[in-house]
C-alpha positions as CSV (number, residue, x, y, z in Angstrom):
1,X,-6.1,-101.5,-3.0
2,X,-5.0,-101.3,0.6
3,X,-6.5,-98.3,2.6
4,X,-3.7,-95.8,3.9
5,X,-4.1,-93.7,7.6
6,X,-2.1,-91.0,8.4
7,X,-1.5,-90.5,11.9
8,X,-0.1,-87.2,12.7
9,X,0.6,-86.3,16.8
10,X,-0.1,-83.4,18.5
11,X,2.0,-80.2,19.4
12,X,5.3,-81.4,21.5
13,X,4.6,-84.7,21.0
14,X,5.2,-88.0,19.3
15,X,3.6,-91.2,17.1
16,X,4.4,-92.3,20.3
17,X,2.0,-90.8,22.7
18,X,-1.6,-91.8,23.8
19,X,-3.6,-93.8,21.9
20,X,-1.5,-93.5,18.5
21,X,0.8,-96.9,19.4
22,X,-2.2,-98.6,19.9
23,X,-4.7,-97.5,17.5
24,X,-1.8,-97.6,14.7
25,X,-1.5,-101.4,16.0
26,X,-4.8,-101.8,15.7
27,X,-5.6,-100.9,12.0
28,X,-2.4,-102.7,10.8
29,X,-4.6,-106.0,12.5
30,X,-7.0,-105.1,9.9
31,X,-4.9,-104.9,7.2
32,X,-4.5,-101.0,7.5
33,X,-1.5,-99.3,6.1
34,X,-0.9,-97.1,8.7
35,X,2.3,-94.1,8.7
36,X,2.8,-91.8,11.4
37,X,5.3,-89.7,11.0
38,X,7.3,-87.6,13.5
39,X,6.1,-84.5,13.0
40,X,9.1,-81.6,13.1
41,X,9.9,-78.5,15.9
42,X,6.9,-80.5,17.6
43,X,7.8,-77.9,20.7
44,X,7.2,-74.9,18.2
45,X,5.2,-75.9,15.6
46,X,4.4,-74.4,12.6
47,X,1.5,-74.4,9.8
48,X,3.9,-74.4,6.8
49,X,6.7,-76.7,7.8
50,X,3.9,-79.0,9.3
51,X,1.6,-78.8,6.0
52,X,4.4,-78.8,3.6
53,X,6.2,-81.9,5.7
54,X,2.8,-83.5,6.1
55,X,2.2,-82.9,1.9
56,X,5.7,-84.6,1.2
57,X,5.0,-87.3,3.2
58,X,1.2,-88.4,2.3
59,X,2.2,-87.9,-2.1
60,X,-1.2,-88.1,-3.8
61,X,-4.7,-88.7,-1.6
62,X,-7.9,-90.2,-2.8
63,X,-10.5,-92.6,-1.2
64,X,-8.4,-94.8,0.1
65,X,-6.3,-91.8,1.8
66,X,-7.8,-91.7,5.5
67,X,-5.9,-89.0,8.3
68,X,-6.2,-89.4,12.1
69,X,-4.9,-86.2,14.0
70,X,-4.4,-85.7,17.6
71,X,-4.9,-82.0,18.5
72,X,-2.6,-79.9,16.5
73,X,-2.2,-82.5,13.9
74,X,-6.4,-82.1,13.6
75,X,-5.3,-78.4,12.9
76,X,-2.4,-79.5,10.4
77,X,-4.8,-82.5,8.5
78,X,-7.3,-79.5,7.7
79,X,-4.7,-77.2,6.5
80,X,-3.4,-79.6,4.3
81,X,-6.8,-81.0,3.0
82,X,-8.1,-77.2,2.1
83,X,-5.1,-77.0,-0.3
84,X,-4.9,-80.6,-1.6
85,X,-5.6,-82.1,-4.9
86,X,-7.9,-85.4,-4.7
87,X,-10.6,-86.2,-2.3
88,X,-9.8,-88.3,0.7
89,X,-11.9,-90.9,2.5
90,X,-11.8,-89.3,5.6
91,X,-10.5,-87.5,8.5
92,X,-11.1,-87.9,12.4
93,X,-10.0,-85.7,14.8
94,X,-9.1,-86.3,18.4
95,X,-9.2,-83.3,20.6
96,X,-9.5,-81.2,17.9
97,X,-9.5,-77.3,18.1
98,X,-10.5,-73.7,16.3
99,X,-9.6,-72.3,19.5
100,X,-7.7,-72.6,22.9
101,X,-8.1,-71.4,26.4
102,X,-5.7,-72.1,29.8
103,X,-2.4,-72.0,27.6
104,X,0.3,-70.3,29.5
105,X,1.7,-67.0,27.6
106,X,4.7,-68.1,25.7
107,X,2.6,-71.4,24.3
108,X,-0.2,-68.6,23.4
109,X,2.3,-66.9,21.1
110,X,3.0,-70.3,19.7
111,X,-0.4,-71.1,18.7
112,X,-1.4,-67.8,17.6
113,X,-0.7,-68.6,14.0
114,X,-2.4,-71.7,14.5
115,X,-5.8,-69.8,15.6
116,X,-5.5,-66.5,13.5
117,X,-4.5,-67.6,10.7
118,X,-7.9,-68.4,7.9
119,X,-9.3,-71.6,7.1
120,X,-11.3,-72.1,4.1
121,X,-13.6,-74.3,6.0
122,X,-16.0,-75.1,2.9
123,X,-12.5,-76.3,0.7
124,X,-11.7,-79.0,3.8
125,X,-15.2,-79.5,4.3
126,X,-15.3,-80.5,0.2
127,X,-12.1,-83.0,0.9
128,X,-13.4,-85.7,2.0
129,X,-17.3,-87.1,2.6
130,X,-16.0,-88.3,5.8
131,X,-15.1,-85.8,9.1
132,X,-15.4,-86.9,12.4
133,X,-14.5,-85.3,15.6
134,X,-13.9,-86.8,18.8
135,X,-13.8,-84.2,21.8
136,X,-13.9,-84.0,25.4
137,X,-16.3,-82.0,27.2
138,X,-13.8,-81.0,29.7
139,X,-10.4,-80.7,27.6
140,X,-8.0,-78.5,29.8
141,X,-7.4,-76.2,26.8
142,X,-11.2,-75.3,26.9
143,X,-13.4,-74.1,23.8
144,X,-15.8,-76.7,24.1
145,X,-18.8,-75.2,22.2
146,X,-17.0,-73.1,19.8
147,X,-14.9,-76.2,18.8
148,X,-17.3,-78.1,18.2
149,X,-19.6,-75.7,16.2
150,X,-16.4,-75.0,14.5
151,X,-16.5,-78.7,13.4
152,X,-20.0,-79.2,13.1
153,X,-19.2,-77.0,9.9
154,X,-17.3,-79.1,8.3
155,X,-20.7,-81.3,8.6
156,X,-18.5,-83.4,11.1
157,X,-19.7,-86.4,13.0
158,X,-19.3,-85.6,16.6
159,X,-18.3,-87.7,19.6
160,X,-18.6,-86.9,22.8
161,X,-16.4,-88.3,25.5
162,X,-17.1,-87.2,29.2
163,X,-14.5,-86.8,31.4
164,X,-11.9,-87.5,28.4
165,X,-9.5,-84.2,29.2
166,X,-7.5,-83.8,25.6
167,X,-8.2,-87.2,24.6
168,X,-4.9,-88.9,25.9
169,X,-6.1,-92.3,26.5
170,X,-4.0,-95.4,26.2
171,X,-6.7,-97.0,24.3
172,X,-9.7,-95.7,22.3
173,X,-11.5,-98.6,20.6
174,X,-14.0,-95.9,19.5
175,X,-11.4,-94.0,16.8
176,X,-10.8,-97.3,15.4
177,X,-14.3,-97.7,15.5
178,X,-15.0,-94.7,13.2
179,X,-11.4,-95.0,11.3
180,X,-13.1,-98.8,9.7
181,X,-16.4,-96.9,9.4
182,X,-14.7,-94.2,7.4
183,X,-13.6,-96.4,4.9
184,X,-16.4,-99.0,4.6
């Protein structure tokens, strides 16, 4: 059976930005079948229209059901694994977040649900065998440590990429790195 990846973009952005063109070229090379949809009010996101658009889109998940998030969509691919029936073969998260710093006021109201709002980390911990976060150590919207304990949680593997801002790269032959190792 042919492995599936979900890529879901980041807040006020597209399947289009960064790395996703690329890395979405790359695992179709390798016989990936790769969807990334355009995520909806990407300027004002929200956790159910995200989730419940994100649940529509992926049907049923099991271990050939991989997710790649950039982000937001990080935020969005946990939400939906803590409700989701099945077990997925794994999720890697670029520039993923618990919590966010430098974010100008009306954006802070925008991800407030995003960062109140509970997380049964032990359910999306349970979802998958397979977590791995790939972070900056100097991403502009800040919570190094506390993101990545956050993640280390989830038992995540964790990547560190110096100098890497929010993880915006052209390239990044490391997540397809991880995304084949995920489902080996």
């Amino acid at each position: 059976m042919k492995k599936r990846v979900f890529i879901i973009h980041g807040w006020g952005g597209s399947p289009e930005g960064g790395c996703l063109p690329w890395l979405k070229s790359e695992l179709e090379k390798n016989n990936f079948e790769v969807l990334a949809p355009q995520m909806p009010n990407t300027e004002e996101p929200k956790i159910e229209e995200w989730v419940s658009y994100l649940s529509e889109f992926v049907g049923e998940i099991d271990e050939n059901t991989c997710f790649v998030g950039h982000s937001i969509g990080c935020q969005t691919i946990m939400r939906y694994l803590e409700k989701a029936e099945g077990k997925a073969g794994g999720a890697l998260y670029l520039a993923g977040w618990f919590v966010l710093e430098n974010l100008p006021e009306e954006e802070i109201e925008i991800a407030r649900e995003w960062t109140e709002s509970p997380l049964d980390l032990e359910k999306v911990k349970n979802s998958s065998d397979n977590h791995v976060l790939i972070i900056s150590d100097n991403d502009p919207f800040g919570g190094f440590e506390k993101n990545k304990e956050m993640f280390s949680r989830l038992g995540a593997k964790i990547i560190i990429l110096p100098g890497a801002e929010h993880i915006e790269n052209l390239e990044l032959p490391v997540a397809l790195e991880e995304i084949i190792d995920l489902t080996k």
